[in-house]
C-alpha distance (Angstrom), angle and dihedral (degrees) to the residues before:
residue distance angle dihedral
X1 . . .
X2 4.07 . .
X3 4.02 112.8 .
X4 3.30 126.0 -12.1
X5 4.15 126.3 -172.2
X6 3.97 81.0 -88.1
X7 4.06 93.7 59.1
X8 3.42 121.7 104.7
X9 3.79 92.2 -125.1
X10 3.74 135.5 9.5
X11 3.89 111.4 -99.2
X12 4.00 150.3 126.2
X13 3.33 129.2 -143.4
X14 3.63 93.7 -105.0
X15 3.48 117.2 42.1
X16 3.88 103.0 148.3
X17 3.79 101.4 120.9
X18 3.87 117.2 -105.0
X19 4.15 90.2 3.9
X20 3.57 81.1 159.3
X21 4.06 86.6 164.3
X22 4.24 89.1 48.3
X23 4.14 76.3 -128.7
X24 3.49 81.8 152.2
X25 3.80 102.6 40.0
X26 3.84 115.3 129.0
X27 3.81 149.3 152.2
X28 3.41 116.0 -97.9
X29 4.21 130.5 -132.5
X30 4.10 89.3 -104.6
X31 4.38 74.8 62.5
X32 3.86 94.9 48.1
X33 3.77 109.8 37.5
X34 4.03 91.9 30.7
X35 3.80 127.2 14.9
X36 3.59 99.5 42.7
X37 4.47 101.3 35.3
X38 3.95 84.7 55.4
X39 3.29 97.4 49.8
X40 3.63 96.0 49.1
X41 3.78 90.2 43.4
X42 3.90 87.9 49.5
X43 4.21 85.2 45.4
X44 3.89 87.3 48.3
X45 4.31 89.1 54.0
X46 3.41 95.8 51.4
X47 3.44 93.7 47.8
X48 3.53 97.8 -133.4
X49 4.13 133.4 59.6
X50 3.67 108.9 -74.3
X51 4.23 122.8 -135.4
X52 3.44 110.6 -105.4
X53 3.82 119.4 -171.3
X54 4.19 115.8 -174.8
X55 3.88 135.5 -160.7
X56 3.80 139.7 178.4
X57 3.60 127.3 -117.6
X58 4.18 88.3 -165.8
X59 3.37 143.2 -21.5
X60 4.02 126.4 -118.0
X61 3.64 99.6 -55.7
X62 3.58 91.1 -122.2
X63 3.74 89.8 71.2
X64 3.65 94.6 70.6
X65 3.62 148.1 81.9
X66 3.61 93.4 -119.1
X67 4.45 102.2 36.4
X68 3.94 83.9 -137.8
X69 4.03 129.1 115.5
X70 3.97 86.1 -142.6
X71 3.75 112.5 54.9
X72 3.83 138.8 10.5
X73 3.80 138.1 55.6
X74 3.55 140.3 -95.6
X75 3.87 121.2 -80.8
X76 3.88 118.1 -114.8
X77 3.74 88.3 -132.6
X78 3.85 89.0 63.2
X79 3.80 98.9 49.6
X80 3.70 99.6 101.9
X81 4.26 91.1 38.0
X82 4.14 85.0 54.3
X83 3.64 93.3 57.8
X84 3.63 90.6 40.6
X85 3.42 84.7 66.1
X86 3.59 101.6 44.3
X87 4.12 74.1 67.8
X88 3.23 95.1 53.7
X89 4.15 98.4 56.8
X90 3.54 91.1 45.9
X91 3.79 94.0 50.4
X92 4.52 83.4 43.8
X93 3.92 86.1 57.1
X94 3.81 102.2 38.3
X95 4.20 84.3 57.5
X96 3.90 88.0 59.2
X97 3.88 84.0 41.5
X98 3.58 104.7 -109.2
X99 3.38 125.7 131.8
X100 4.15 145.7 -163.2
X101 3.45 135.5 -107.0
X102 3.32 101.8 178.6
X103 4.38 146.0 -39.3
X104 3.65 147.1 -157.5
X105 3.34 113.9 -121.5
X106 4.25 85.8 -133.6
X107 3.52 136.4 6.7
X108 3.90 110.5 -125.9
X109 4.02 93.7 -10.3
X110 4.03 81.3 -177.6
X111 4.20 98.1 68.4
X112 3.53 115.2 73.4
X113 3.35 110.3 176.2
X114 3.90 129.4 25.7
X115 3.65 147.5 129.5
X116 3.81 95.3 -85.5
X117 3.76 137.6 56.0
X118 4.42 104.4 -58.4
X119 3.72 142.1 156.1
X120 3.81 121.2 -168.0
X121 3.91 125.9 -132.6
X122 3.48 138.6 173.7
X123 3.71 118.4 -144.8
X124 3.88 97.3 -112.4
X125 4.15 88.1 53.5
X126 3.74 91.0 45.4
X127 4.32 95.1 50.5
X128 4.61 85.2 39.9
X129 3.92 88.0 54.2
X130 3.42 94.1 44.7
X131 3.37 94.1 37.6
X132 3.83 104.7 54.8
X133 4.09 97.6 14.9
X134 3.74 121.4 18.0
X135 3.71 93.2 41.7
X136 3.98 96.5 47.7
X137 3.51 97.9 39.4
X138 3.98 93.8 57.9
X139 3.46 87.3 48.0
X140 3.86 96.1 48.5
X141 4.06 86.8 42.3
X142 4.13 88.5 51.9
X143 3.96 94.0 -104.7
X144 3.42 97.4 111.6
X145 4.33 87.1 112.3
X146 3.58 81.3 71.5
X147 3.80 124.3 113.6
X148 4.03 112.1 -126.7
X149 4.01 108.7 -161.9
X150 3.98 113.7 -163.1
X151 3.30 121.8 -139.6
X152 3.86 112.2 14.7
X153 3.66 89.7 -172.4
X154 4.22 133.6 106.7
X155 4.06 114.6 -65.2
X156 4.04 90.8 -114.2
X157 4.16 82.0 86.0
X158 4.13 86.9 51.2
X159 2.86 116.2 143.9
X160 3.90 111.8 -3.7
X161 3.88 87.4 62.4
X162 4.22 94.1 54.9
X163 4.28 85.4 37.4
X164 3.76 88.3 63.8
X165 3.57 103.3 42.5
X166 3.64 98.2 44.8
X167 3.51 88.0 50.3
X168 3.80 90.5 95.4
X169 4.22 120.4 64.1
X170 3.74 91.7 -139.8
X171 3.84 88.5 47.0
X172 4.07 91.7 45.7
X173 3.90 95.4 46.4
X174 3.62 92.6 55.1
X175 3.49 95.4 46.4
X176 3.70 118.0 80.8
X177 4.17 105.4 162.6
X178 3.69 140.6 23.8
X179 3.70 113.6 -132.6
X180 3.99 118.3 -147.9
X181 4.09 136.7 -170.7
X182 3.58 122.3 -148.2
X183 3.83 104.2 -142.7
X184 3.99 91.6 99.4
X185 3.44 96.7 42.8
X186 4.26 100.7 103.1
X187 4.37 79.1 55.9
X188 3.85 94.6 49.8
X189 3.55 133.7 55.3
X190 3.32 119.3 -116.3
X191 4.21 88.0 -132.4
X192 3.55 88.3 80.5
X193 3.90 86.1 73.0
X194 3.55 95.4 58.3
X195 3.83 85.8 43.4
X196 3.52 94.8 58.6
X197 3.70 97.2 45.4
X198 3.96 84.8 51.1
X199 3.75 86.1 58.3
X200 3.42 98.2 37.5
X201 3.62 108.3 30.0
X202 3.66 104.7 151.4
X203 3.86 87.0 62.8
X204 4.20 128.9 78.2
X205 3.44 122.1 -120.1
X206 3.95 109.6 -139.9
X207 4.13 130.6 -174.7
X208 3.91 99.2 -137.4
X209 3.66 105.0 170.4
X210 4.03 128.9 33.3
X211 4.07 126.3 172.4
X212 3.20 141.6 142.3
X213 3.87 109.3 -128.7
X214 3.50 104.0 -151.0
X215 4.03 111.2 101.8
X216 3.92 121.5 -111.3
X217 4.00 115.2 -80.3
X218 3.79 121.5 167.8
X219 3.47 87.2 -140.4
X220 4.28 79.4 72.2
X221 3.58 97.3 54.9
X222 3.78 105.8 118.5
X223 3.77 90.1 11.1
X224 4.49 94.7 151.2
X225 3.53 86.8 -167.9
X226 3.72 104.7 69.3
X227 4.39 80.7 45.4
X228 4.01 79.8 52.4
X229 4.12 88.4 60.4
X230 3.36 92.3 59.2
X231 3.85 97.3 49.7
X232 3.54 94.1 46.1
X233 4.08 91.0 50.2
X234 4.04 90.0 49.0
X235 3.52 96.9 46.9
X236 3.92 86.7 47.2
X237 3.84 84.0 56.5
X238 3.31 103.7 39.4
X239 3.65 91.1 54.7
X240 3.83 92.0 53.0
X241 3.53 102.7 52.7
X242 3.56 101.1 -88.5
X243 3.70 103.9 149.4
X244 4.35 100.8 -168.0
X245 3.70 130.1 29.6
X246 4.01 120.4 -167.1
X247 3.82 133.6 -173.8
X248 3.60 125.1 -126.4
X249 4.08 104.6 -123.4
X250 3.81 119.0 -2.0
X251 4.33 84.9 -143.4
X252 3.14 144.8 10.7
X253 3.82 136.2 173.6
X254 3.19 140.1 -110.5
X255 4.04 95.8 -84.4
X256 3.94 88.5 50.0
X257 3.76 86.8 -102.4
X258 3.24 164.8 10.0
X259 3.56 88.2 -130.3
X260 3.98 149.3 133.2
X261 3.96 90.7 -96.0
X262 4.26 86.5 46.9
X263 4.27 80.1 125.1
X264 3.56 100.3 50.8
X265 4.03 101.8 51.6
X266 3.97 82.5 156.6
X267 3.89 90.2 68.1
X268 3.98 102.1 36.7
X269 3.29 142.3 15.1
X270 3.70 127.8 144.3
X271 3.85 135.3 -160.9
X272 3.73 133.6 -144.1
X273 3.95 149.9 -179.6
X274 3.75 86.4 -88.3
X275 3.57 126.7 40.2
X276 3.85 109.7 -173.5
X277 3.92 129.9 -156.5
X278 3.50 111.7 -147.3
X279 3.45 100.4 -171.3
X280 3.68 96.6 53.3
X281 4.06 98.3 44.2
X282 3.79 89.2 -119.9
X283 3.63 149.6 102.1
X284 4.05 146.5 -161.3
X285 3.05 134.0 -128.6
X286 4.14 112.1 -133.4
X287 3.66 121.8 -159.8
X288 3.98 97.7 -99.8
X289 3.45 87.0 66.3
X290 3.95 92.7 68.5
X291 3.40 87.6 47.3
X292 3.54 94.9 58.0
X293 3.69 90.5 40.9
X294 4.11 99.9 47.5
X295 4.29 75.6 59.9
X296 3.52 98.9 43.2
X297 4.01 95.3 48.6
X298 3.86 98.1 43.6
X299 3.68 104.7 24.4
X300 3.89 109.1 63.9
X301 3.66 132.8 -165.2
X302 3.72 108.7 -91.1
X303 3.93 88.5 35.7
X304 4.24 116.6 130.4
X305 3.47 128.7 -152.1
X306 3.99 117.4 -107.5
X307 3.68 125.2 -160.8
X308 3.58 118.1 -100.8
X309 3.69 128.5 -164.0
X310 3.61 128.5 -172.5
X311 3.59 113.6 166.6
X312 4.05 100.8 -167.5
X313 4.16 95.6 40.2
X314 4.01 90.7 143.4
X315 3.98 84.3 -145.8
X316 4.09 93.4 -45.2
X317 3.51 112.0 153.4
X318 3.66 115.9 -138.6
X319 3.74 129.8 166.3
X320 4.24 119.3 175.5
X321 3.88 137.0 -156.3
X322 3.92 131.9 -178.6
X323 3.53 109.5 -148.7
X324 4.08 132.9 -150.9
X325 3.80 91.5 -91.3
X326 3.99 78.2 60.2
X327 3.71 94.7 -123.2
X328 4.02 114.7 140.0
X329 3.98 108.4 -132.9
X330 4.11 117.2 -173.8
X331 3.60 121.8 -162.3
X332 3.90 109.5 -153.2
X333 4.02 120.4 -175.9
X334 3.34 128.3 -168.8
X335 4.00 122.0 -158.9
């Protein structure tokens, strides 16, 4: 929702300062000619309308405390204009007919300063705006369908984050998921997944950002054991009662981008199941994106996870589904 690290400049779609009203609010041509063509063309190959959750790195820097894209948090006396304009992106999209699944309410509420687009929150704000704006104003708006996932953050702040926010009905009945990154997951154990769906049981657990943080080299072209990550954290998931697991980008090229940090490769630089090479119209494969695909083609939507118990594995990984055709696929990965 508005730029992420992986825009091509920092920006919201209202950045008139003191557009209380968001009179001026609007999508903006990286919205028109790319977001919403690909994901009609990518609605149009599946052959049926694909789920599309959103989140925002920041609002208009003139909503917070510090009038910057890359630090600070939101002002109290722009709660209720924020989720005003929540409405107005949904209502943008659903006039070039797409529509929402579901959203976080922030990406990474935890990091509050950085060198991309960021907006701090502590748990307590997060569940109040939710609670007494977000939530209502969706509802008023004729969002309320939509799924809100707490959180959005890494699994080390599992499951004190969720505790505190659901803390509050209002806060609990709007929220329907908990959204969780990967990037702490070698820190954490994967228990506290099960824990929190113990605790919280009544809510879905849901992998919303994937990527391997170490920038492009040819020299890691082929390289099975960043493709091994990724099967190691979705078997981890899938195991705790995480029902969805999503990648960060689908491609990037060669330079790890195009993206706002494109002139500081020192600082950033991200790599993904499909690196791209502009300059000679083609593009490889890497080994996440058989991962993803092995998933994809034998694990449907609709499936559920089934226990599995092998007693002599020798360290095989093995995670199992049966789907709505009632057939029982297991995934088995050895390192």
């Amino acid at each position: 929702m508005g730029a992420s690290d992986f825009s091509l400049h920092f920006y919201s779609y209202d950045d008139v300062e003191n557009d209380v009203a968001l009179d001026h609010f609007d999508l903006i041509d990286m919205d028109y000619d790319y977001k919403i063509p690909i994901v009609k063309q990518a609605s149009e190959l599946r052959g049926e309308v694909i789920k599309l959750f959103t989140t925002p790195w920041t609002s208009p820097a003139w909503m917070k405390d510090s009038n910057d894209y890359m630090s600070g948090s939101l002002l109290k006396t722009y709660y209720q204009p924020w989720a005003n304009y929540f409405i107005k992106y949904f209502d943008a999209y659903a006039r070039e007919n797409v529509s929402f699944w579901g959203l976080a309410p922030q990406n990474e509420p935890t990091v509050y300063r950085n060198n991309i687009p960021v907006m701090g929150w502590s748990a307590a704000q997060e569940r109040d705006w939710v609670a007494n704006y977000l939530g209502p104003t969706l509802v008023e708006a004729g969002y309320g369908g939509l799924k809100i996932m707490a959180l959005d953050d890494n699994r080390n702040n599992l499951p004190d984050w969720v505790d505190v926010v659901l803390s509050d009905e209002a806060a609990a009945e709007y929220v329907s998921g908990i959204a969780v990154h990967w990037y702490q997951d070698t820190r954490t154990n994967d228990s506290v997944l099960e824990q929190t769906h113990k605790m919280h049981p009544d809510k879905f657990l849901f992998y919303t950002e994937a990527c391997n943080l170490v920038r492009v080299k040819t020299s890691d072209f082929g390289d099975w054991e960043i493709g091994e990550k990724y099967a190691t954290s979705m078997m981890q998931a899938f195991n705790n009662w995480v029902s969805g697991w999503t990648d960060w980008n689908l491609a990037v090229n060669e330079d790890g981008g195009p993206a706002t940090f494109g002139n500081k490769p020192d600082i950033f630089g991200y790599n993904a199941a499909i690196i791209v090479n502009s300059t000679g119209d083609e593009f490889y494969k890497q080994p996440p994106y058989y991962f993803q695909a092995h998933y994809s083609m034998f694990v449907p939507p609709g499936s559920v996870h089934i226990q599995l118990n092998n007693h002599n594995d020798g360290g095989l990984l093995h995670v199992a589904f049966l789907t709505p055709e009632e057939t029982v696929v297991v995934i088995l990965f050895n390192e």
